[in-house]
Each structure stands twice: as C-alpha cells, then as structure tokens.
N, C-alpha and C positions, 0 to 999 in steps of 0.2 A: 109479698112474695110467697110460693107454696110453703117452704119451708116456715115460714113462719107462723101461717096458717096452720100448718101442721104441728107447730110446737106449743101453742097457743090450746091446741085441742088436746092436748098430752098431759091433761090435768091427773094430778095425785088419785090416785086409785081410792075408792073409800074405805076399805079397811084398813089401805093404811093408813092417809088420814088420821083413821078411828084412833089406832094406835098411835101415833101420835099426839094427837089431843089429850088421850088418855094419859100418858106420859107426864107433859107439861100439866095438865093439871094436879097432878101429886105435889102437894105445898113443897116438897123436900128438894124439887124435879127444879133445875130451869133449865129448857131445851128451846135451842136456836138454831133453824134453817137459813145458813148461808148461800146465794145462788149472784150467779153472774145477770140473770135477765134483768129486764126492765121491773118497777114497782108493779107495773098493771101485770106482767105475767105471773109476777111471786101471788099477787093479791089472787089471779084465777085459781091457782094451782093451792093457796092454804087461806087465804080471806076467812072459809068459815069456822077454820080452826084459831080462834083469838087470845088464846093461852098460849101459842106456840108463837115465841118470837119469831124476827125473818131478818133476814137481812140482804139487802138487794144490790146490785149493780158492784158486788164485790166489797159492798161496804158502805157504800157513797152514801147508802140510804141504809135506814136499820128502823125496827117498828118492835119496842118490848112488847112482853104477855099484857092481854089486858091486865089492870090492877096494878102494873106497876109504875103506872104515870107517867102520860107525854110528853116530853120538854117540845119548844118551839118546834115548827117544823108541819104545821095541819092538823084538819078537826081529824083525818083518818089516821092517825098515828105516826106516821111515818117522820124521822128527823133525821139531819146531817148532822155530823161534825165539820163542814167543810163549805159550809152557807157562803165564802169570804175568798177559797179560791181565785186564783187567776190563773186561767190556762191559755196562753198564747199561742200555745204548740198547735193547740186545736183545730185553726181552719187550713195549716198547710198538710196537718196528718190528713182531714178531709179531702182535698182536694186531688192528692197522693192515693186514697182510696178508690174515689169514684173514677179514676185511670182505670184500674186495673179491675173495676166491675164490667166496665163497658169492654174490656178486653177478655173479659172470663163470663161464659155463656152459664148462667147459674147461681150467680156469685150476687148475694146486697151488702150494703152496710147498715150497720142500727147507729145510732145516735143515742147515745147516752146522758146521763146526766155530770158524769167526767172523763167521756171515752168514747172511743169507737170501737165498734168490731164491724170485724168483714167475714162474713159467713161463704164459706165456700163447700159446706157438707155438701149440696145437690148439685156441683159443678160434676164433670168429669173427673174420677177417682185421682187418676196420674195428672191430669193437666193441672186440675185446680192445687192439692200437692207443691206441682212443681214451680205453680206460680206463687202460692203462700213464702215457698220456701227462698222466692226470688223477692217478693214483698217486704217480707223480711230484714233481706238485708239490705232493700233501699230505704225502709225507714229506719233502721240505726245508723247509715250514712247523712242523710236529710235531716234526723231530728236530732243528731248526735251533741247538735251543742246546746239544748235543753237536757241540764243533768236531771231532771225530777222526771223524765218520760220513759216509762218502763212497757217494753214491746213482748207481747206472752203469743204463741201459737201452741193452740192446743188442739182437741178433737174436731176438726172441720171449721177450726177457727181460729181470727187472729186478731187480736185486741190491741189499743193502743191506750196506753192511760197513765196518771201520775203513777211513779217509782211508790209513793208512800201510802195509798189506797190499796187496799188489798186483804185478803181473809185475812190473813194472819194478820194485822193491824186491826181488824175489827174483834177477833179473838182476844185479842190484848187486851183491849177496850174492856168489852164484856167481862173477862176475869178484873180485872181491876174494879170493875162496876160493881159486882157481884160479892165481890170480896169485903169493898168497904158497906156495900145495903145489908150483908148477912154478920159484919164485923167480926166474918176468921175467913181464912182460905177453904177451899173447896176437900174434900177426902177422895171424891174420884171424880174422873174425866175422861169421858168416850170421847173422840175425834175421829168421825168415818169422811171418808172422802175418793172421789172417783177421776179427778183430769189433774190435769198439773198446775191450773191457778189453785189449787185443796194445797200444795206443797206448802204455801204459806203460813200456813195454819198448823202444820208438823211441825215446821221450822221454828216457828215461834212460841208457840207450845213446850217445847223441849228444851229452848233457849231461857222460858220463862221460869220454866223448874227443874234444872239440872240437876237436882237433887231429889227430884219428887220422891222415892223409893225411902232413902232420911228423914223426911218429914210425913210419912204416915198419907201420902199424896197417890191414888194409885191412877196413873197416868196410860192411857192408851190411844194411841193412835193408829189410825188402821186405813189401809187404801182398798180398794174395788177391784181386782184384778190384779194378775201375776206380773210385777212392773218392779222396773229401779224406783227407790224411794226411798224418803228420807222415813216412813213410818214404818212403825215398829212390827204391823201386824199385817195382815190382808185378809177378807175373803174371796174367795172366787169368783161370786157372781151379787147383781142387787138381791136377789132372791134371798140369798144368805143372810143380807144386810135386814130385810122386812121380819126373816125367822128372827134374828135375835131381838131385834125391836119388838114384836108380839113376845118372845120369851120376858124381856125386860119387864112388856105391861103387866103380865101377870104375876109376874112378881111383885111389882111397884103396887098392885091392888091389895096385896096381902095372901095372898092363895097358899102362900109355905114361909114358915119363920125360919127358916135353919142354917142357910147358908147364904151369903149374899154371893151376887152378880162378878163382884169386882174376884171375888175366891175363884170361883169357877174359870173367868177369864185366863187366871193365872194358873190355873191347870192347863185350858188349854195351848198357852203358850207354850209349857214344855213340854205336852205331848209333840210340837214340832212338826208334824204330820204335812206340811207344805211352807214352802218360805216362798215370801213376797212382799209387795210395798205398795204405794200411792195415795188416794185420798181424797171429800167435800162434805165435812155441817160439825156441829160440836155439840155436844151432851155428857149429861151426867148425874150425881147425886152425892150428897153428904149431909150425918147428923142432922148441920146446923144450918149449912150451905151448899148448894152445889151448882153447876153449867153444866147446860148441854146444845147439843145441835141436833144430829142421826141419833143419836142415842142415849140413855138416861140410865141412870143406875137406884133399883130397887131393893128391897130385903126377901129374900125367898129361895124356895131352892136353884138348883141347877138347872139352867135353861138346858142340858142336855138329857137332864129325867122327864123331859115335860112331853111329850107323844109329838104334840103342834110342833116343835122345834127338833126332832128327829134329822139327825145330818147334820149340825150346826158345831157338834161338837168334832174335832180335828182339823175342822174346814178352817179354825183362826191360825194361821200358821204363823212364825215368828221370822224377821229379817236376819 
C-alpha cells in the first residue's frame, strides 16, 4: 500500500540516530525504542544503531543493546515473552477488518505478530474517522467475549490485540530486568511518548513508583503535544524532543560536570511556562543503573545554557 511504502522510507534521521547511539552507548545509559510497527520496520528505522535497544509490535518482540545477551528468539536478536500464546480472537478480528477495507477507499490492514491494525491515515479525513469510529464499536460487540482483546484507535489507526501486550508491560519488563542485572533500582527515568498506545507506559511507570520522589527516583514522563494525559510533562513539538536528546548527549560525553540533567528538568517543571500531557519510548540514567527509551540521563550542565538546545528550556511544561 502507499502508505506503507511511505512509512517504510521515513527512516530515523542521522543525527538523530547519532544521538542516539551516542546515548545508549554511555555504560551508565540503557535507552529503549518502543514502537508499534513491525520487526523489519523498527530494524530499517535503528538496525545500525545496536546499543540502542527496540522494542517492536508494542512489545511482542523486544531486541536488548548488543552486549547484553540474546535469550531464544533468533541469530538477529530479536525475542518474545509470548512464544506460547494462543489467540483465537485472531481470524474473526481478521475477517471483520478486511469488511471494512473493501468498504473504505484507502484503508489496509498489517498482520502482526499478536495483532491487527487497520490503517486508515490516507482514507478520506472524515469518512475514514467515521468509519474507525464505527469499527470500533463492532469489534467490542463481536470480540466482547474474549476478555484478553484489548481494541486502541489512535492517530489514523486502529489496532486489535491482547489486553496484556502493550508498552507499559514491556516497560515493566525492562525495569525489572534492569534492576535485578544492575542489582539496585534506577535514580532517573525519562519516558517521552507521542499517541495513546505511549499512555501505557505513563501508567505503569507511576503505578511502578508511586513513591519515586521518596526514594531518590527521579521520575518523568512526558507526552508530544498539548493533550489530556496521564504524563506529567509535554513538549510541544518532536523537534523539542531531538533538542533535549542532543542536550542529553552532550552531557552524557562529559562536556560540563556541574549540574545534572535530572536538576534542570525540575527547574523546568516549575517554571510551568505551558501545561500538557501524552506520550512513546523510555530512557534514562543512574550511578549504578539506569533505563531509558527517547531519552537518557547524563552529568553536565543545563541543556538550557548549551546554544544547540536554545528554546528547550520553558517548553517542558508540567500537567
């Protein structure tokens, strides 16, 4: 389909990339790219960056930094927790799909490795909409008596897949992984995210460390855009997201000892300067241990004294 074709050719930019790789490679750094598409799309889009975790299909699939050891799952990295599944629901959500493709000019579905989605970005704005919105709610009619089928429509799309896969269960994952390989908890945690499958990952996150602020945990999660949401922070636009991620790297290189990352954030949370929500990827840094996805946490100054990151500061506004 065009669109797919088009998203396929929509590979990660190289500098940021760069920045990225840079990131996850700091021993202190683990930084993990969470995304919905398929294994071969995450592989186009970061394949050459192999410090930087991924994790694909919303979870179903996940691939650590190199160095940290493949469990079963292939010679490229890539493993479930979920090898053992049995989804039933599967070929009558299919079948329910390919209705309402043939009926919407525009519209495919992808086949996943625990899911469907039905992409209706390049349908007509209001029809396809209105038929998502009608989609909807024939599949919670039809699959209603599989309790584990959890139905998401988000930006130009609409997904069909187990209740218990999902960011925010892969996030869990990974904190717990991470915790017993570094044998202490994390000190900070960046959580950037941009559609509403990211909401998982707020959710769970804050459900994980209710306390985080008590135990010396400093905790952010932050969405893409001026939106209801369960995170704590937002910026405005990806642009903003790439500035503090280059602020991050240069810090994480060493370029200034004097203040860390996680200080500045919290300035600029109570400068307040715009309030918003939403959410997609986790990052971060500590001591001894740390997780990340969009973003990592380094020693160094203020990403708001750094010229390259000029405008970043105010723009994190607080829920």
């Amino acid at each position: 389909p065009p669109a797919a074709a088009k998203s396929a050719a929509g590979l990660t930019p190289p500098a940021t990339l760069q920045t990225l790789r840079e990131l996850a490679e700091d021993k202190n750094n683990f930084l993990m790219v969470l995304s919905g598409l398929t294994r071969d799309k995450v592989d186009q889009a970061f394949g050459s960056a192999r410090s930087v975790a991924c994790a694909a299909e919303h979870g179903f699939w996940y691939r650590l930094k190199a160095g940290q050891g493949a469990q079963a799952g292939g010679s490229d990295g890539w493993q479930t927790n979920y090898a053992d599944r049995q989804m039933t629901w599967y070929e009558v959500a299919a079948a329910i799909l390919d209705v309402y493709t043939a009926r919407t000019a525009g519209t495919y579905v992808t086949k996943k490795g625990s899911s469907l989605t039905w992409k209706f970005d390049d349908a007509d704005p209001e029809f396809g909409a209105m038929q998502a919105k009608e989609l909807h709610h024939q599949m919670e009619q039809v699959l209603g008596s599989w309790n584990d089928v959890h139905i998401n429509t988000g930006k130009g799309y609409l997904e069909v897949g187990p209740r218990d896969i999902n960011k925010g269960s892969m996030v869990d994952f990974i904190c717990q992984r991470q915790t017993e390989l570094r044998g202490c908890p994390p000190d900070f945690i960046l959580c950037i995210g941009d559609d509403s499958a990211d909401e998982f990952m707020f959710s769970k996150l804050q459900a994980r460390y209710p306390h985080a602020a008590e135990t010396g945990l400093q905790l952010f999660t932050c969405t893409v855009g001026r939106k209801p949401s369960t995170a704590q922070f937002y910026l405005p636009d990806h642009e903003r997201v790439v500035e503090l991620l280059m602020s991050m790297r240069l810090q994480s290189a060493g370029r200034a000892k004097y203040f860390s990352v996680a200080g500045d954030l919290k300035n600029l949370s109570s400068m307040g300067e715009q309030v918003g929500g939403g959410g997609g990827s986790i990052g971060g840094r500590a001591s001894n241990s740390s997780l990340a996805g969009m973003g990592s946490l380094g020693e160094g100054r203020s990403s708001m004294h750094d010229n390259s990151t000029k405008g970043v500061g105010g723009r994190l506004g607080s829920n």
